[in-house]
C-alpha positions in Angstrom: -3.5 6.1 -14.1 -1.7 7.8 -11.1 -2.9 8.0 -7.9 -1.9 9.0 -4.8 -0.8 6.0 -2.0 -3.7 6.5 0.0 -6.3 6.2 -2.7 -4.2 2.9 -4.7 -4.7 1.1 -1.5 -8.5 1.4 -1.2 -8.5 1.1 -5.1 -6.7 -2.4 -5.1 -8.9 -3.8 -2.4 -11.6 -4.0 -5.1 -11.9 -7.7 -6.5 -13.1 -5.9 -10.1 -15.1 -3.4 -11.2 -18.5 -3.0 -12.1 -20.6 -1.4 -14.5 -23.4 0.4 -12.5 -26.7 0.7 -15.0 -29.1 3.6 -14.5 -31.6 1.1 -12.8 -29.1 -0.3 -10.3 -28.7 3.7 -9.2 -32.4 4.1 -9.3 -32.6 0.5 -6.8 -30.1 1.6 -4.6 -31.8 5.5 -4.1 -35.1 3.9 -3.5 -33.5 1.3 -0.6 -31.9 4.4 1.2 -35.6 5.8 0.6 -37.3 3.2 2.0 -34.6 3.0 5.0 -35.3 6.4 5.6 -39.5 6.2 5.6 -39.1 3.1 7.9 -37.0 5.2 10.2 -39.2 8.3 9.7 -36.1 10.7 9.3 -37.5 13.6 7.4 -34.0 15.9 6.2 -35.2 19.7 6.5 -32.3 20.1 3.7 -30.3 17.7 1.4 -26.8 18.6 1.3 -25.4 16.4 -1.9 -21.6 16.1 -2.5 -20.4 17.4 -5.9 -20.2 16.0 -8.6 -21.0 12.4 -8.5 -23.4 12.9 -5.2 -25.4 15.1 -7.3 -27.8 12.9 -9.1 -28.1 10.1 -6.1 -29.3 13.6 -4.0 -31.5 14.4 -6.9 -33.2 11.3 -6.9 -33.7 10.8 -3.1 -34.8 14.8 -3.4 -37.4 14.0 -6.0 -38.8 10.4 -4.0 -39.4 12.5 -0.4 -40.5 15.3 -1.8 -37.6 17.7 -0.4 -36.7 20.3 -2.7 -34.5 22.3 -0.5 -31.1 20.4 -2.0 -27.7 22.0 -1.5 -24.3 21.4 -2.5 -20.2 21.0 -1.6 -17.4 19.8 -3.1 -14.9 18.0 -1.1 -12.9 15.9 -3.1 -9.4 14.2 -3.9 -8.9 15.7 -7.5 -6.5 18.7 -7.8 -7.7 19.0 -11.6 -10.4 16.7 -13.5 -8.6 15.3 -17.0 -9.5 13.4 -19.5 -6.5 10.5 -20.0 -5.2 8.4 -17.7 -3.5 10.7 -15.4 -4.9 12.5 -12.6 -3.8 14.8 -10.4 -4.8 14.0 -6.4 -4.1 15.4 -3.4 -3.5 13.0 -0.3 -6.3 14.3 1.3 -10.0 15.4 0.0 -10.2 19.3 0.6 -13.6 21.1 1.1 -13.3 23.3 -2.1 -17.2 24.8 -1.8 -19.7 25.4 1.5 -22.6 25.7 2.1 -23.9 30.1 3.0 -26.7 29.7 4.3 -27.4 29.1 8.3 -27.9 24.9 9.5 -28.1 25.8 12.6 -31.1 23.3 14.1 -32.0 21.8 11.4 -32.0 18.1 10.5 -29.6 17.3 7.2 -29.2 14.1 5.1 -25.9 14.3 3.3 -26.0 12.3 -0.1 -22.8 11.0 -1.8 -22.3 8.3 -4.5 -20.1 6.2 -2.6 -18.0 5.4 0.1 -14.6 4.1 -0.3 -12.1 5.4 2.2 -14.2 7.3 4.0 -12.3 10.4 3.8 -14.3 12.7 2.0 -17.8 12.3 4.4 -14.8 12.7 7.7 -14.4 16.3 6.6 -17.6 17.0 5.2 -19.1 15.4 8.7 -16.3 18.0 10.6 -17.1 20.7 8.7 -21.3 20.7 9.3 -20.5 20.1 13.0 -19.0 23.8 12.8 -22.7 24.6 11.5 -24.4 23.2 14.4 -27.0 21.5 12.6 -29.8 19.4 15.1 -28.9 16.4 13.2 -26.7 14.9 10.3 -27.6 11.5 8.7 -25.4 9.9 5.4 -26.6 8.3 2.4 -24.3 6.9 0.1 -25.7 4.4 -3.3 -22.7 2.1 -2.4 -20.9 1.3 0.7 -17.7 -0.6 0.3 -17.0 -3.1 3.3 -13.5 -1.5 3.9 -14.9 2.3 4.8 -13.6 3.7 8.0 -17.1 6.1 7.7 -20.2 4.0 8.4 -23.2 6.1 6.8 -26.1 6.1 8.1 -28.1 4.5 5.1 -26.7 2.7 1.7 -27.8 1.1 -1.0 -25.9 -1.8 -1.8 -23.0 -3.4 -0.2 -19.9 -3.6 -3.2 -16.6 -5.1 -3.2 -16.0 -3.7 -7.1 -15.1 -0.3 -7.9 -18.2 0.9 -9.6 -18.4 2.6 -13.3 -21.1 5.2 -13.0 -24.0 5.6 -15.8 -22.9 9.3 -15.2 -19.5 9.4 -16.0 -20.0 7.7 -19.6 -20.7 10.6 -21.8 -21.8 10.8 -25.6 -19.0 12.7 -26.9 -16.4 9.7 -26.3 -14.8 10.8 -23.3 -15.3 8.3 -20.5 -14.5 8.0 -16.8 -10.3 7.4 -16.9 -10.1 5.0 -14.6 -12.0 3.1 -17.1 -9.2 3.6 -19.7 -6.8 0.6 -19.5 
C-alpha cells in the first residue's frame, strides 16, 4: 500500500488494527450522544464529513432528532482504488462546501475518526470563514496521538480501525485491509 510520509507515520503508530462491528459504531454514536445531552449542546445543523463521517452523522442525526444534516469532503485521497495502491496528497483538500449561510448558528461536525488531525484543521478553518455562533467535533474514535482534540468521541483507540462500512458484498474490501 503507498502512502504519503505524513500519513505512514500516524499509520505505524497504531499497535494493530481492529475490526470495528456495527454495534461498536452504534456504542460509540450513543457515548457522543449522551456527552452531548449531559452538556445540553443542541447543533442547529450537522455538518458530516464525507464518506466515512456519513453514517456516524446519520446515526447521531437520527438519536437527537436533527434532521438538518449536511455534507463536505475533505480528504487525503487524490482517487479511491480498489488494490493496494492509493493515491494521496500530503495534505487533505476541501474538495466540497457547504451553500448555504452558517452564519449564527450552532454546528456539530461529525467524522469517523481522528488520526492526524488534519482533515477537522481545515474543515475547522474553513467554517470559521462561515461565521457560525458555535462549532463542536464528534468523531467515533479518537486516537491518543491527534494534534485536533474534538470536542466529543466515542472511544479512545490505539488500532487503526476496519470499518463495518468499508466491507462490501461484492468482494471488494477496504485496501488497507489487503496484505
Amino acid at each position: 500500500m503507498y502512502m504519503n510520509r505524513i500519513v505512514t507515520k500516524y499509520y505505524l503508530k497504531n499497535k494493530s488494527e481492529i475490526k470495528i462491528s456495527w454495534q461498536m459504531v452504534e456504542k460509540a454514536a450513543l457515548h457522543i450522544v449522551h456527552k452531548l445531552q449531559k452538556d445540553k449542546f443542541q447543533p442547529d445543523i450537522i455538518i458530516s464529513l464525507a464518506r466515512s463521517g456519513l453514517i456516524p452523522a446519520a446515526l447521531i442525526s437520527y438519536c437527537i432528532g436533527n434532521k438538518q444534516l449536511y455534507t463536505v469532503k475533505a480528504d487525503f485521497s487524490k482517487t479511491q482504488s480498489n488494490g493496494k495502491l492509493q493515491d494521496l496528497r500530503s495534505r487533505p483538500v476541501l474538495s466540497q462546501r457547504i451553500k448555504r449561510s452558517l452564519k449564527g448558528l450552532k454546528i456539530l461536525v461529525v467524522d469517523e475518526m481522528t488520526v492526524s488531525g488534519e482533515t477537522l484543521k481545515l474543515v475547522a478553518e474553513y467554517l470559521k470563514t462561515k461565521k457560525p455562533k458555535q462549532v463542536r467535533y464528534a468523531v467515533l474514535y479518537k486516537q491518543p496521538w491527534t494534534q485536533f482534540k474534538p470536542d466529543y468521541y466515542g472511544q479512545l483507540i490505539r488500532q487503526w480501525p476496519l470499518y463495518p462500512w468499508k466491507e462490501l458484498k461484492n468482494n471488494v474490501r477496504d485496501p488497507r485491509s489487503l496484505r
